[in-house]
C-alpha positions in Angstrom: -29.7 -15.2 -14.3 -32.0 -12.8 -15.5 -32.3 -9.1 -15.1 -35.2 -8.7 -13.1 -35.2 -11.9 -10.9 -37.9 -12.0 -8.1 -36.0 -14.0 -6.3 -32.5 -12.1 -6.0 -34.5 -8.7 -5.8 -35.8 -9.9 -2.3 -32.9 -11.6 -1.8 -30.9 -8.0 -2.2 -33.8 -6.3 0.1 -32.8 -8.4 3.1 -29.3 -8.4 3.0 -27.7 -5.5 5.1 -24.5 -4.4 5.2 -21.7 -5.0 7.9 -20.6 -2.4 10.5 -18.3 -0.3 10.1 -15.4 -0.6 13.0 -14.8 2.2 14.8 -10.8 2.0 13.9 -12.0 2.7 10.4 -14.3 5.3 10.8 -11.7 6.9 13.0 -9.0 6.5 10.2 -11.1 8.1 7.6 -12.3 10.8 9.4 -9.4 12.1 11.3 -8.4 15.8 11.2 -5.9 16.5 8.0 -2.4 17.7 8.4 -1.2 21.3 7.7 1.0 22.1 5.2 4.2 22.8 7.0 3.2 19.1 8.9 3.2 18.0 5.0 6.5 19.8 4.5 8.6 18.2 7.1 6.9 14.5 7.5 4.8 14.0 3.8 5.9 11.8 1.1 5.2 12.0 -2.6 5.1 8.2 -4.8 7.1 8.2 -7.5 6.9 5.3 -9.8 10.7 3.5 -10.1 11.3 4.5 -14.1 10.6 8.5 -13.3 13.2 8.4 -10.7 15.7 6.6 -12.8 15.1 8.5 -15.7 15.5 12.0 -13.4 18.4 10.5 -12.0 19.9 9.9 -15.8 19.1 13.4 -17.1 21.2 14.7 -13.6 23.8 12.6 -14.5 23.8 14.2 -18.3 23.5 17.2 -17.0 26.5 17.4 -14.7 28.4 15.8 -17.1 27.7 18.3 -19.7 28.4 21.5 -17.3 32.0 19.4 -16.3 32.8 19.2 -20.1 32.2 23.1 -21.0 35.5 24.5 -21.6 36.1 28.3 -20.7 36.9 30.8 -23.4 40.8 30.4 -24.0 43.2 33.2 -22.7 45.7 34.3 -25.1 48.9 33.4 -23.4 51.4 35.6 -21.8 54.0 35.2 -24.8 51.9 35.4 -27.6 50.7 38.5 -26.0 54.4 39.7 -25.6 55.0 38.5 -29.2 52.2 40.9 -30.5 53.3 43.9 -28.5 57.0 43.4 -29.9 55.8 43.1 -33.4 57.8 39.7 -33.1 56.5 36.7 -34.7 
């Protein structure tokens, strides 16, 4: 085929394009939603590995916080031992 075809040029002059539906042209030009409409009924796509790796780094994470230990508290008798002078 060449570039500048006589044939497909008038070929391409006649052909027209289809109607649009009215469904369509209603379902591309319908009024947006507002933001608190967004809020309560929208949806955000996440792809499948971002959710799996969020869901790994919450998993880390509560297992780090559940693994901290609290600075140690001297017990009651060593503190009775130091006050005696009694080792």
């Amino acid at each position: 085929m060449e570039p500048n075809d006589p044939q497909l040029r008038e070929l391409l002059r006649e052909w027209q394009t289809p109607a649009v539906s009215p469904e369509l042209e209603a379902r591309m030009l319908r009024p947006r939603r507002s933001w608190s409409s967004f809020l309560l009924y929208g949806y955000i796509r996440v792809p499948v590995p971002v959710v799996y790796c969020l869901l790994a780094l919450a998993i880390f994470a509560g297992w780090r916080l559940s693994t901290r230990t609290s600075p140690s508290v001297p017990c009651v008798a060593d503190c009775n031992h130091a006050l005696t002078g009694a080792c």
